[in-house]
Backbone as ProteinMPNN parsed JSONL, in Angstrom:
{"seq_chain_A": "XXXXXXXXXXXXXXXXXXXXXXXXXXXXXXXXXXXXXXXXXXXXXXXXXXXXXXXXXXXXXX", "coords_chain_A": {"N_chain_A": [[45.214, 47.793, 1.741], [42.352, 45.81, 0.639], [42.181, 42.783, 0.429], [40.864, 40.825, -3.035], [38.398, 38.519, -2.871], [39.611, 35.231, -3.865], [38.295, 32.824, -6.619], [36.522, 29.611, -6.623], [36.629, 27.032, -8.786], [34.754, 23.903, -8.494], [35.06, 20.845, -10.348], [35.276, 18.415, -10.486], [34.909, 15.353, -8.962], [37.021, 12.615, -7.629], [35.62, 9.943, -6.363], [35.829, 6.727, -4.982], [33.74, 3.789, -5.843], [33.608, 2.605, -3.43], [34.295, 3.38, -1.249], [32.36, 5.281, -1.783], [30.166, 3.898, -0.95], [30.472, 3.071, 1.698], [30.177, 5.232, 3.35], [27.473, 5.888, 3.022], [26.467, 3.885, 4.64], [27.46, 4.201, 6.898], [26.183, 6.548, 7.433], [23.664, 5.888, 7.02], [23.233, 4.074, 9.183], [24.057, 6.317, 11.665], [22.244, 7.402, 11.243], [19.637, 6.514, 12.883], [20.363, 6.074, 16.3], [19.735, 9.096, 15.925], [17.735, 9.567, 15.363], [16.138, 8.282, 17.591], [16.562, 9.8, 19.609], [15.844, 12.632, 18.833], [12.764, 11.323, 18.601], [12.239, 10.814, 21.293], [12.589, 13.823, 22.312], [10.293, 15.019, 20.853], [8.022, 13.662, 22.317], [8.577, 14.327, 24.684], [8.002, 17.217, 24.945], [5.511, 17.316, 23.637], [4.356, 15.655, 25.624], [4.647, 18.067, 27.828], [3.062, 19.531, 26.831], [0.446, 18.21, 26.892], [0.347, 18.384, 29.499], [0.555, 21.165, 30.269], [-2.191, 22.375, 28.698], [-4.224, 20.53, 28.921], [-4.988, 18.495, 27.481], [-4.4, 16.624, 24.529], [-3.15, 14.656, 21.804], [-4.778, 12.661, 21.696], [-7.637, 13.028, 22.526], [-10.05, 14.822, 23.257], [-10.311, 18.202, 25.702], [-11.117, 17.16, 29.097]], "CA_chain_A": [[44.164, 47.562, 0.764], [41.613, 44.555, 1.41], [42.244, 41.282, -1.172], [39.916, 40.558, -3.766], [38.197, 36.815, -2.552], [39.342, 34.028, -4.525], [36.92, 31.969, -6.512], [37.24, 28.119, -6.673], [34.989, 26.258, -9.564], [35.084, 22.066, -8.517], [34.682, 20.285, -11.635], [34.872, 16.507, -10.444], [35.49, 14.644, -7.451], [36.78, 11.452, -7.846], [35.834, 8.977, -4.919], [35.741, 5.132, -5.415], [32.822, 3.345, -5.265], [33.157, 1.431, -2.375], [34.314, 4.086, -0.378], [31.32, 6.434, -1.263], [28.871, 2.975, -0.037], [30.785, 2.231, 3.08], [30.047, 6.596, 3.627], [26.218, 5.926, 3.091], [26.171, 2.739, 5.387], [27.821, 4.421, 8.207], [25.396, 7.992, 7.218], [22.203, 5.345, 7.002], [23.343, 3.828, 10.805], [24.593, 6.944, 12.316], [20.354, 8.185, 12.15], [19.24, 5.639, 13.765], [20.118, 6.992, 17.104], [19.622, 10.456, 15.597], [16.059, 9.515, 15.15], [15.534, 8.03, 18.585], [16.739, 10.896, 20.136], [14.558, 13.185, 18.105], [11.884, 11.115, 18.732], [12.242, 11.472, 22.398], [12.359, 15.087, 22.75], [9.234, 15.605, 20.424], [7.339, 12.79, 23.302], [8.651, 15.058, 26.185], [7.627, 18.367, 24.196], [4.008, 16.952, 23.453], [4.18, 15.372, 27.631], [4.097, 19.055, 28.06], [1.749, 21.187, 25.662], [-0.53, 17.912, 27.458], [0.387, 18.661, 30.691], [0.289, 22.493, 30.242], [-3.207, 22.718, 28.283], [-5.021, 19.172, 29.424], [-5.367, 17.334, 26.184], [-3.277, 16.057, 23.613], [-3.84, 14.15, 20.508], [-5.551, 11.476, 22.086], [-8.593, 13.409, 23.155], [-10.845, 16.327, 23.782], [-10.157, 18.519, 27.177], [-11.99, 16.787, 29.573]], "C_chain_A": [[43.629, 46.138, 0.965], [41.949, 43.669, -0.098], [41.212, 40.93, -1.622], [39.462, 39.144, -3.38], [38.547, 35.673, -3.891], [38.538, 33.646, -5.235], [37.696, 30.685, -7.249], [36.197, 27.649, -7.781], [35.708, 24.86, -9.283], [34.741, 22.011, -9.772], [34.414, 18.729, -11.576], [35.715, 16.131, -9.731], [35.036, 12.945, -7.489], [36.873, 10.517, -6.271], [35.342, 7.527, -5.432], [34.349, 4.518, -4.781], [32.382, 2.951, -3.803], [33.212, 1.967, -1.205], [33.182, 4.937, -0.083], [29.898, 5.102, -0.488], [29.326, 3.101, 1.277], [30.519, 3.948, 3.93], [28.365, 5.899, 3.809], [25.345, 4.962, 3.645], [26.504, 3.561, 6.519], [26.503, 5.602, 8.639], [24.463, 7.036, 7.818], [22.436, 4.677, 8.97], [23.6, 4.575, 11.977], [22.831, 8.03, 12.626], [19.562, 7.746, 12.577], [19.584, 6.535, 14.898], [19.686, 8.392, 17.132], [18.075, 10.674, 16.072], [14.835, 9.282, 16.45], [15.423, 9.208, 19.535], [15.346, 11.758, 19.933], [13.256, 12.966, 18.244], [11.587, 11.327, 20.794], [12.217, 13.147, 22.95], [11.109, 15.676, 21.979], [7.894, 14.752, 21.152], [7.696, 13.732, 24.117], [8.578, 16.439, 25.689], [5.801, 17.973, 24.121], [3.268, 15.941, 25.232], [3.611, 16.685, 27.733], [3.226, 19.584, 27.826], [0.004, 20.002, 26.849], [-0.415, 18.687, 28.971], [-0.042, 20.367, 31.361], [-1.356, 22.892, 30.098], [-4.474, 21.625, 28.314], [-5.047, 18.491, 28.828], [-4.352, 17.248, 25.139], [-3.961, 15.467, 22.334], [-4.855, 12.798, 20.224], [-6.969, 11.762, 22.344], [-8.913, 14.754, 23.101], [-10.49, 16.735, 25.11], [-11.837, 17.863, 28.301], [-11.46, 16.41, 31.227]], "O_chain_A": [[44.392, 45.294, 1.434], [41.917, 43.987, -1.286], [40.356, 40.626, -0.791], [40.382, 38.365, -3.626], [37.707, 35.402, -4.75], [37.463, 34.001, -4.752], [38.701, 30.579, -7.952], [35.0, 27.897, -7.634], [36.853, 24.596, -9.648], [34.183, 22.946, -10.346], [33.681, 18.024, -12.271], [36.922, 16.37, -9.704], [33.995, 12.289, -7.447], [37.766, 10.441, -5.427], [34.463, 7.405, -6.285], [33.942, 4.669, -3.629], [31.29, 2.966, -3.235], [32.6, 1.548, -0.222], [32.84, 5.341, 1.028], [28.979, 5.416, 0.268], [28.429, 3.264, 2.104], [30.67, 3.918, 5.152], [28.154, 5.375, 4.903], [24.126, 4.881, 3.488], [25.546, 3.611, 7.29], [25.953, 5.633, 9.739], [24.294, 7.139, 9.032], [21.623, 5.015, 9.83], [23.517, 4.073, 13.098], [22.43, 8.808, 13.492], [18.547, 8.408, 12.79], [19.255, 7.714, 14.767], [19.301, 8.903, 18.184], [17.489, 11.499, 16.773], [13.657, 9.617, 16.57], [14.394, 9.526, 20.131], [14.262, 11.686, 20.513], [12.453, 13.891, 18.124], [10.694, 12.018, 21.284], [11.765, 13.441, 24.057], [10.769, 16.802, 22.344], [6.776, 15.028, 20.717], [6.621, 14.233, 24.449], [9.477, 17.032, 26.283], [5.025, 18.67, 24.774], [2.13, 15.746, 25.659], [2.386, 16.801, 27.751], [2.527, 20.172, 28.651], [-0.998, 20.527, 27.333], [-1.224, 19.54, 29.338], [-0.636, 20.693, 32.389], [-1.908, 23.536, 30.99], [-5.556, 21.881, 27.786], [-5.152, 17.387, 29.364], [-3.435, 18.069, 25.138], [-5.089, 15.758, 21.936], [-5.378, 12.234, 19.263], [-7.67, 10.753, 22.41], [-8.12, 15.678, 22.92], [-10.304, 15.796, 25.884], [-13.044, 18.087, 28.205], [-12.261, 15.951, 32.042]]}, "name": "protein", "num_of_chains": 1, "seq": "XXXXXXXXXXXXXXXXXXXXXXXXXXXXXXXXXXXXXXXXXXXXXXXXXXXXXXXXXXXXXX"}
Protein backbone atom coordinates (compact mmCIF):
# COMPACT_ATOMS: atom_id res chain seq x y z
CA UNK A 1 0.00 0.00 0.00
CA UNK A 2 1.60 3.49 -1.11
CA UNK A 3 2.18 6.13 2.13
CA UNK A 4 0.13 9.03 2.48
CA UNK A 5 2.87 12.27 1.82
CA UNK A 6 3.71 14.04 4.84
CA UNK A 7 2.92 17.69 5.20
CA UNK A 8 5.44 20.12 6.85
CA UNK A 9 3.96 23.82 7.84
CA UNK A 10 7.45 26.22 8.68
CA UNK A 11 6.36 28.73 11.05
CA UNK A 12 9.71 30.74 11.71
CA UNK A 13 13.18 30.58 10.84
CA UNK A 14 15.41 32.00 13.08
CA UNK A 15 18.73 33.31 11.40
CA UNK A 16 20.88 36.12 12.99
CA UNK A 17 21.23 39.20 11.53
CA UNK A 18 24.57 39.30 10.55
CA UNK A 19 24.56 36.08 9.13
CA UNK A 20 21.47 36.78 6.85
CA UNK A 21 23.79 40.31 5.60
CA UNK A 22 27.02 38.50 5.14
CA UNK A 23 24.30 35.88 2.77
CA UNK A 24 23.16 39.04 0.75
CA UNK A 25 26.80 40.44 0.33
CA UNK A 26 28.16 37.28 -0.95
CA UNK A 27 24.37 36.82 -3.20
CA UNK A 28 24.94 40.78 -4.31
CA UNK A 29 28.90 39.77 -5.47
CA UNK A 30 28.29 36.35 -6.68
CA UNK A 31 26.01 38.38 -9.88
CA UNK A 32 28.43 40.28 -10.80
CA UNK A 33 30.11 37.68 -12.83
CA UNK A 34 26.65 36.18 -13.40
CA UNK A 35 25.83 39.32 -15.20
CA UNK A 36 28.99 39.52 -17.26
CA UNK A 37 28.56 36.28 -18.44
CA UNK A 38 24.97 36.86 -19.40
CA UNK A 39 25.90 39.81 -20.91
CA UNK A 40 28.30 38.11 -23.16
CA UNK A 41 26.21 35.49 -24.56
CA UNK A 42 23.28 37.99 -25.36
CA UNK A 43 26.49 40.17 -27.53
CA UNK A 44 27.40 36.81 -29.29
CA UNK A 45 23.54 35.93 -29.85
CA UNK A 46 22.80 39.53 -31.33
CA UNK A 47 26.76 39.08 -33.37
CA UNK A 48 24.61 36.52 -34.98
CA UNK A 49 20.82 37.44 -35.76
CA UNK A 50 23.47 40.55 -37.34
CA UNK A 51 25.49 38.36 -39.07
CA UNK A 52 22.64 36.00 -40.17
CA UNK A 53 20.04 38.81 -41.36
CA UNK A 54 22.57 42.01 -42.10
CA UNK A 55 21.44 44.56 -39.60
CA UNK A 56 21.18 44.89 -36.07
CA UNK A 57 20.12 47.58 -33.78
CA UNK A 58 22.41 49.98 -35.04
CA UNK A 59 20.91 50.34 -38.47
CA UNK A 60 18.71 49.66 -41.41
CA UNK A 61 19.82 46.60 -43.90
CA UNK A 62 22.01 48.18 -46.10
Amino acid sequence: MAEQPSRTVLTDIDIPFGSLVLFFVKASLAVIPAAIIVSFILAFIGWLLRLIFGFGHMGWPG
